[in-house]
N, C-alpha and C positions, 0 to 999 in steps of 0.2 A: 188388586192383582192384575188388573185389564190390563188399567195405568200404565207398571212397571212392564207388562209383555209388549204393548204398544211403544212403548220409551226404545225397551231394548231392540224390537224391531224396525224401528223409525234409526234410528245410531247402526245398526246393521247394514240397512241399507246405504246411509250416508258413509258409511265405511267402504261399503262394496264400490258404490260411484266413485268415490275417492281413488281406490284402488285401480280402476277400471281407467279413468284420467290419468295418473300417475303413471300407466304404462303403455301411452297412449304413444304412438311412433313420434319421433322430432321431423320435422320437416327435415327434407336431407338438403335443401339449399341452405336450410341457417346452418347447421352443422359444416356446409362442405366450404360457406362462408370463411364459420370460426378457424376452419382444419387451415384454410388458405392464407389468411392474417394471422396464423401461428405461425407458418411457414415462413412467410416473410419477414417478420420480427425475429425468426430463426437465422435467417440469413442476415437481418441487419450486425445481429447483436456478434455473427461470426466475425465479420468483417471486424465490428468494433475492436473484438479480442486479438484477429489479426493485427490491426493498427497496432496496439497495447504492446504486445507480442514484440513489435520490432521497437518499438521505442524502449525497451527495456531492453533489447538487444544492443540499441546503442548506445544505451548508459553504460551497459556492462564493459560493452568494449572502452569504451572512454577513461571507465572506472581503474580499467586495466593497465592504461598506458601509465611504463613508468614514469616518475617524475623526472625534471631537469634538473640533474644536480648543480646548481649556479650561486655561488657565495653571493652575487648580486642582489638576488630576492629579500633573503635575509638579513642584507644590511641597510634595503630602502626602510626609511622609518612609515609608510605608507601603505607598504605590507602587513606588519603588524597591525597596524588599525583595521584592515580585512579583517584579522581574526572576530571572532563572535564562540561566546561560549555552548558547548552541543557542537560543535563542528568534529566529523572523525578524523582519524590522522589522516587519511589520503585528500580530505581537503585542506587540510595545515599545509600537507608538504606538499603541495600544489602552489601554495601561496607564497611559502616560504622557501622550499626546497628540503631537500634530505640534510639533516641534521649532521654536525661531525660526533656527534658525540650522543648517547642515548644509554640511559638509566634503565633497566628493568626493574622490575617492583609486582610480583604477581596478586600482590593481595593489596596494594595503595595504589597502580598503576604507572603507567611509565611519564620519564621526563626527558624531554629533548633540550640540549644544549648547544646554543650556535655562540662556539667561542670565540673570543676573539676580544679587542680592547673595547668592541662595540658591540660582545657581545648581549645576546636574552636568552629565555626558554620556554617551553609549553608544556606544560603538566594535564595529561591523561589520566582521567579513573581506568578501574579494570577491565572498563567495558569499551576501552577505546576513543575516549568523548571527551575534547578540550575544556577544563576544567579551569585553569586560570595558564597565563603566561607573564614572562614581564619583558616587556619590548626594549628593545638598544635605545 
């Protein structure tokens, strides 16, 4: 019976020290340290988001302008080899220009027809995304 009173009072007291440590002040230099290298990591990563921020500003606008409608595009055979499958239509018709002719299809997606004795077309799924064409 010592034994276990002696245990339990020896484990009481390493609990009390414990306790006593654990609530022990932090130095306020490492703290005012950490607070100030938060700070500035605060500020870096602002900035970054800034930068981010505008470069998606300029995409947007870019994304915006209309295309050139120019039968030219579409009839270099050099164009068509741009294309790459996954491309959406504003970069097709960036490449190629605005189509005279365009198929709607809401559940197989759309086809763009550039008629003509030379001409092709681009075939869209529904989600927008060059799919196959066949060039002049």
């Amino acid at each position: 019976m010592n034994k276990k009173r002696n245990r339990f009072f020896s484990r009481l007291g390493l609990l009390a020290i414990a306790s006593m440590i654990w609530t022990l002040p932090v130095p306020a230099q490492n703290t005012d340290q950490k607070i100030k290298a938060l700070e500035q990591r605060i500020v870096q990563l602002e900035q970054r988001i800034a930068k981010l921020e505008g470069t998606i500003q300029e995409f947007r606008k870019e994304q915006a302008k209309p295309a050139v409608a120019s039968p030219a595009k579409w009839k270099d055979k050099a164009n068509w080899r741009l294309l790459r499958k996954g491309m959406t239509k504003q970069e097709v018709e960036r490449i190629l220009g605005v189509p005279p002719k365009m198929v709607t299809n809401a559940y197989y997606g759309d086809i763009w027809y550039y008629p003509d004795l030379q001409g092709g077309n681009a075939s869209f799924d529904k989600d927008d995304i060059l799919t196959s064409w066949g060039e002049i």
